[in-house]
MMTF fields as JSON, N, C-alpha, C and O atoms, coordinates in Angstrom:
{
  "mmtfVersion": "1.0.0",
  "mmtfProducer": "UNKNOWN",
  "numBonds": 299,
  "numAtoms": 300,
  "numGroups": 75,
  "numChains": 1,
  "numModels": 1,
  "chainsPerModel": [1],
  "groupsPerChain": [75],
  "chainIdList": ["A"],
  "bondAtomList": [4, 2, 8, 6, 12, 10, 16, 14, 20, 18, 24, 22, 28, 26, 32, 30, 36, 34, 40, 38, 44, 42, 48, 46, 52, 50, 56, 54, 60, 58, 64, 62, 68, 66, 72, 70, 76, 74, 80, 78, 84, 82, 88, 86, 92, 90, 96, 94, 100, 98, 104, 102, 108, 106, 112, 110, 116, 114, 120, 118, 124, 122, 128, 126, 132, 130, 136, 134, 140, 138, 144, 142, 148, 146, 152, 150, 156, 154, 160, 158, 164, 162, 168, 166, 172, 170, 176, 174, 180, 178, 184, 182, 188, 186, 192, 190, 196, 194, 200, 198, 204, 202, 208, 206, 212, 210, 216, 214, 220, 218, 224, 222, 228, 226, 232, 230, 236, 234, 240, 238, 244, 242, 248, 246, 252, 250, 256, 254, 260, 258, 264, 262, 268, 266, 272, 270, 276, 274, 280, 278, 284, 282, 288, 286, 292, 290, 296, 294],
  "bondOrderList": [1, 1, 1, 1, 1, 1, 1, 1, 1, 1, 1, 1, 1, 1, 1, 1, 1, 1, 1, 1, 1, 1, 1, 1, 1, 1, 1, 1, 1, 1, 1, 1, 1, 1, 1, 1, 1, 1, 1, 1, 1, 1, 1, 1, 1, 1, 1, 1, 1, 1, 1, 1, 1, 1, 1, 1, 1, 1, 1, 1, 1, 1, 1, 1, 1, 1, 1, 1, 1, 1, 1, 1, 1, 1],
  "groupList": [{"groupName": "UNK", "atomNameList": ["N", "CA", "C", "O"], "elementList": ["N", "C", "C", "O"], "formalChargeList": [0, 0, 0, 0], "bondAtomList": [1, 0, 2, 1, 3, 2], "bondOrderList": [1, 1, 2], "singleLetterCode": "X", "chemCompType": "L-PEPTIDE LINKING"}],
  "groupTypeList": [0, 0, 0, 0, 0, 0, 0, 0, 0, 0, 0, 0, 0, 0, 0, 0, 0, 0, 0, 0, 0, 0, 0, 0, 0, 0, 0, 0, 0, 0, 0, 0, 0, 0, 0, 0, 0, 0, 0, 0, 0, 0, 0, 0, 0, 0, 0, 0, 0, 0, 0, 0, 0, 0, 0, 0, 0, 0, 0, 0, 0, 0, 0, 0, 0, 0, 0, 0, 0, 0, 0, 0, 0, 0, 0],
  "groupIdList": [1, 2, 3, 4, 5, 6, 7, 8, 9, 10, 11, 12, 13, 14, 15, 16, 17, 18, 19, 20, 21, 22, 23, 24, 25, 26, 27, 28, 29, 30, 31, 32, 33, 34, 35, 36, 37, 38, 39, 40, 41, 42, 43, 44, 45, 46, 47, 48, 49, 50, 51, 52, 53, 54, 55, 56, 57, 58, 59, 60, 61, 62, 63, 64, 65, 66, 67, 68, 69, 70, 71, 72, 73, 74, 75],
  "secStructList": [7, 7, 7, 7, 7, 7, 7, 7, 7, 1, 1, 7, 7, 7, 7, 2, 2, 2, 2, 2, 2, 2, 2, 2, 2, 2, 2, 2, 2, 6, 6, 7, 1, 7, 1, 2, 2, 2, 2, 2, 2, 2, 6, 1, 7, 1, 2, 2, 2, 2, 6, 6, 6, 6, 6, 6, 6, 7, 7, 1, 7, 7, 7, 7, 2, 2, 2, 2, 2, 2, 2, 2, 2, 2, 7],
  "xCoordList": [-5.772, -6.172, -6.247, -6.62, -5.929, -6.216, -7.368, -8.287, -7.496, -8.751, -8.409, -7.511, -9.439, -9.246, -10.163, -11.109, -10.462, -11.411, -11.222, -10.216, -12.271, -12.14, -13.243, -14.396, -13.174, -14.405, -13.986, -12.845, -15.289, -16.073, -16.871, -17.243, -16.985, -18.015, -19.308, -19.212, -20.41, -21.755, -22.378, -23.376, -21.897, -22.547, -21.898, -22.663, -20.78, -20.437, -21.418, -21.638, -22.097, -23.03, -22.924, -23.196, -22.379, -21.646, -22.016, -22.447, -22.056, -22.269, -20.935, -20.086, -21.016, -19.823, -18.76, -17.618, -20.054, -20.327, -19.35, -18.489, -19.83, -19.526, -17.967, -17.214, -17.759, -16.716, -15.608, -14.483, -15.989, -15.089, -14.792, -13.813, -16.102, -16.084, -14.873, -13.869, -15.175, -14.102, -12.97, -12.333, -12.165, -11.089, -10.538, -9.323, -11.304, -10.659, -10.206, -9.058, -11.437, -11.321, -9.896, -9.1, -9.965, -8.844, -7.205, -6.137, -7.39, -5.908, -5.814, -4.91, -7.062, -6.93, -6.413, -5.441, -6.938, -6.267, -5.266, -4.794, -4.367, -3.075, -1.995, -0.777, -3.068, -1.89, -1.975, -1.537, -2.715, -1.935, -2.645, -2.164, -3.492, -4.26, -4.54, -4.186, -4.908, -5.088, -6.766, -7.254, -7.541, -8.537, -9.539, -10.497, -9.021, -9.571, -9.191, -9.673, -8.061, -8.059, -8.855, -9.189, -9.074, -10.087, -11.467, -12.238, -11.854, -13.182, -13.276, -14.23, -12.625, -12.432, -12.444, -13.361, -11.664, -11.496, -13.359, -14.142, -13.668, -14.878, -16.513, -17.602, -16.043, -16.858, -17.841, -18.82, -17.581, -18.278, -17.388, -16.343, -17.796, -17.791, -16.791, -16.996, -15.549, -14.707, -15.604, -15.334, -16.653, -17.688, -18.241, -18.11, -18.683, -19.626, -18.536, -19.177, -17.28, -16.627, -16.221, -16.339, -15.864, -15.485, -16.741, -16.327, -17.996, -18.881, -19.235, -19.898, -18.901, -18.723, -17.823, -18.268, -16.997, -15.646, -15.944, -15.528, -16.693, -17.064, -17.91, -17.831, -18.791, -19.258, -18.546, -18.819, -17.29, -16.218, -14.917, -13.8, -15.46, -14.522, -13.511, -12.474, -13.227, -12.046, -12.156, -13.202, -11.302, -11.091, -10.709, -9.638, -11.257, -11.033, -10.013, -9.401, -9.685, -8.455, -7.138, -7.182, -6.545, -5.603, -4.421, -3.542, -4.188, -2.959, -1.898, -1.941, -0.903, -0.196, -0.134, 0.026, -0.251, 0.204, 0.731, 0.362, 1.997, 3.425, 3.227, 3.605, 2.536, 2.275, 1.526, 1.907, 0.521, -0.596, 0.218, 0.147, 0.955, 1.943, 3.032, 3.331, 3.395, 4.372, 3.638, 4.051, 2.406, 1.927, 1.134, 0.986, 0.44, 0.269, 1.578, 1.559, 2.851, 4.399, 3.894, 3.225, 3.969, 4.015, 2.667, 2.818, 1.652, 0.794, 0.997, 0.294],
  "yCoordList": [142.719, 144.092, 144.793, 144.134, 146.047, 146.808, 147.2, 147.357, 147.392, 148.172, 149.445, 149.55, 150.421, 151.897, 152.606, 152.853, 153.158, 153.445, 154.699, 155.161, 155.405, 157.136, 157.938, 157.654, 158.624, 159.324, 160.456, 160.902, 160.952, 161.757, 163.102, 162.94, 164.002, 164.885, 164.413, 163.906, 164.272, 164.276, 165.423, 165.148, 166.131, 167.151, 166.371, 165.975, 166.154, 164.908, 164.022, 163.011, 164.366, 163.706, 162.914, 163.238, 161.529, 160.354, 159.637, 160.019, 158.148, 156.974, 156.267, 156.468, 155.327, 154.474, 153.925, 153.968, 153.484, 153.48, 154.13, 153.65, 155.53, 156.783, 157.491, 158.242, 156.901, 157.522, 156.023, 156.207, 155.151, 154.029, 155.168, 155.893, 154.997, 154.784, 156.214, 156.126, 157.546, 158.735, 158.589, 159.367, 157.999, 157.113, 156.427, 156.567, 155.45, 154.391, 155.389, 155.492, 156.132, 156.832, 157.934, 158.179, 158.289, 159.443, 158.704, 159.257, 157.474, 156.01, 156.277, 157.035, 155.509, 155.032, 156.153, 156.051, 157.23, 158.711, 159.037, 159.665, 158.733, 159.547, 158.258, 158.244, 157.003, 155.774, 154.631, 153.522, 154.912, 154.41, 152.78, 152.08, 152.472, 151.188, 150.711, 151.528, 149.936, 149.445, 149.873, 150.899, 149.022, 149.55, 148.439, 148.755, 147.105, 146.059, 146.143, 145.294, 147.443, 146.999, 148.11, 148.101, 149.196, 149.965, 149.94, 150.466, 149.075, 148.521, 147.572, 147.882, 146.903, 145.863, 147.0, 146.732, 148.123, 148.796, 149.467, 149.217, 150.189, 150.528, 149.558, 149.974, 148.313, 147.524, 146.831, 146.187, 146.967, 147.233, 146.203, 145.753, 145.854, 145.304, 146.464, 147.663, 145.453, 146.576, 147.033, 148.202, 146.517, 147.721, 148.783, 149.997, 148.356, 149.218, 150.281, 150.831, 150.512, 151.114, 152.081, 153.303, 151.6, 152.011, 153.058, 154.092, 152.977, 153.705, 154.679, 155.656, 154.566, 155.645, 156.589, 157.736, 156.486, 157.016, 159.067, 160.104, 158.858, 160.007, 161.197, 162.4, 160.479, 161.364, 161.778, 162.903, 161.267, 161.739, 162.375, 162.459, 162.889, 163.869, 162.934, 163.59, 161.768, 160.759, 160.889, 161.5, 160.487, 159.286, 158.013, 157.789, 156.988, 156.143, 155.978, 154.912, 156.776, 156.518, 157.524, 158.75, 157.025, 157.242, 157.179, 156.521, 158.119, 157.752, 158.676, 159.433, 158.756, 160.508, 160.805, 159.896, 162.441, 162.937, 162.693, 162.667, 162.31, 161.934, 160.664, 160.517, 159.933, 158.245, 158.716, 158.118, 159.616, 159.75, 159.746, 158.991, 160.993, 162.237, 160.622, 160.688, 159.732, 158.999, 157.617, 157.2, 157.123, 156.285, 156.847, 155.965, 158.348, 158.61, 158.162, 157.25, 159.097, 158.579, 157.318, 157.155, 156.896, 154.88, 154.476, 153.547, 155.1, 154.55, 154.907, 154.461],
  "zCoordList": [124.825, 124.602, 125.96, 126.93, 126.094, 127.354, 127.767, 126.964, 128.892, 129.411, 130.349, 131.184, 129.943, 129.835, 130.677, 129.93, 132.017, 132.693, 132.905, 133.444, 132.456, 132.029, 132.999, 132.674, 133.817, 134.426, 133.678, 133.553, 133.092, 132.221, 133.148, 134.311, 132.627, 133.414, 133.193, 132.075, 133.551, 133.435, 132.011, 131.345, 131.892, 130.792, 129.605, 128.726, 129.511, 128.227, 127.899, 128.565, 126.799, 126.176, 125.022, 123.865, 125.576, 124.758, 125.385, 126.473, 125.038, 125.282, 125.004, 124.136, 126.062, 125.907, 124.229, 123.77, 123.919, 122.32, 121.317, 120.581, 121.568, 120.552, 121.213, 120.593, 122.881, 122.84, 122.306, 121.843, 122.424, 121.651, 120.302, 120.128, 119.409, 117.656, 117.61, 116.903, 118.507, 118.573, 118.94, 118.231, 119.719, 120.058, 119.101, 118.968, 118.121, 117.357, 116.108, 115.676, 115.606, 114.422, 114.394, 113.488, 115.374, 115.65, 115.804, 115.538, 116.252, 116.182, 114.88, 114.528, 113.506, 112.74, 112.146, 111.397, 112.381, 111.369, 111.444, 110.496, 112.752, 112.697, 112.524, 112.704, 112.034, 111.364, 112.47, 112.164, 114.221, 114.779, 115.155, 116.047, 114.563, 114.554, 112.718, 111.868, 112.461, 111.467, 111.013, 111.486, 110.101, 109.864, 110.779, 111.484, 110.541, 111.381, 112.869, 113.618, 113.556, 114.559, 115.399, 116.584, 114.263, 115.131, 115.061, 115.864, 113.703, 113.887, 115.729, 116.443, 116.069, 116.694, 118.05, 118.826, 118.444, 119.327, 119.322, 120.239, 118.265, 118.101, 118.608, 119.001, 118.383, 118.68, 117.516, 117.893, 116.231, 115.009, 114.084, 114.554, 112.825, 112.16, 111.049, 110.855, 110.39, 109.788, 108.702, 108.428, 107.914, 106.964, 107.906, 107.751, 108.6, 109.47, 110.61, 111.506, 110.599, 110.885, 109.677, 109.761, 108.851, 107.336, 106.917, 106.393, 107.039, 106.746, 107.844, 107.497, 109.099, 109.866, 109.75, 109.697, 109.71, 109.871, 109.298, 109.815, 108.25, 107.965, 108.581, 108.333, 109.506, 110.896, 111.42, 111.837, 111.747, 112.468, 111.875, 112.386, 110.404, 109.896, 109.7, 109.793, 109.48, 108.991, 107.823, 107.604, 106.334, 105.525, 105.402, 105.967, 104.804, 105.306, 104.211, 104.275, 103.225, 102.709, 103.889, 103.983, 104.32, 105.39, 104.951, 105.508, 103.485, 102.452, 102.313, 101.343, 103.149, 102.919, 101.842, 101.027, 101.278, 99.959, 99.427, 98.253, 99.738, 99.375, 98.243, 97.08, 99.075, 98.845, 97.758, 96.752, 97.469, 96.595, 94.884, 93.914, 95.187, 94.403, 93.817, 92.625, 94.333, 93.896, 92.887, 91.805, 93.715, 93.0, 91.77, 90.924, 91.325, 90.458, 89.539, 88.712, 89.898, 89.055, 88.856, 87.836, 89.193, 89.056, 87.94, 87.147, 87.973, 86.903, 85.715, 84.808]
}
């Protein structure tokens, strides 16, 4: 895994923590980590990522329309 060393302004009021869980959530949304791999980036347990995700304006269904609109067809 990589390591990522970010200087921040001082008025940024985050913790190491929270800027992980904002980082992972924002991967997992635009597709680009898995759900276990941004729990894992986050530092958290994949439930306990899964139940965050919504503070941060995610779904944790991460399903394009498209995909939605076709598997309805399919049932």
């Amino acid at each position: 895994m990589k390591t990522l060393t970010l200087q921040l302004p001082d008025s940024l009021d985050m913790d190491e923590r929270q800027l992980a869980m904002l980082v992972a959530a924002r991967l997992y949304e635009k597709g680009e980590l898995s759900l276990g791999q941004a729990a894992e980036v986050a530092g958290l347990t994949k439930r306990t990522f899964a139940e965050s995700l919504g503070k941060y304006g995610v779904s944790i269904f991460n399903y394009p329309a498209s995909d939605l609109a076709q598997d309805f067809k399919n049932a």
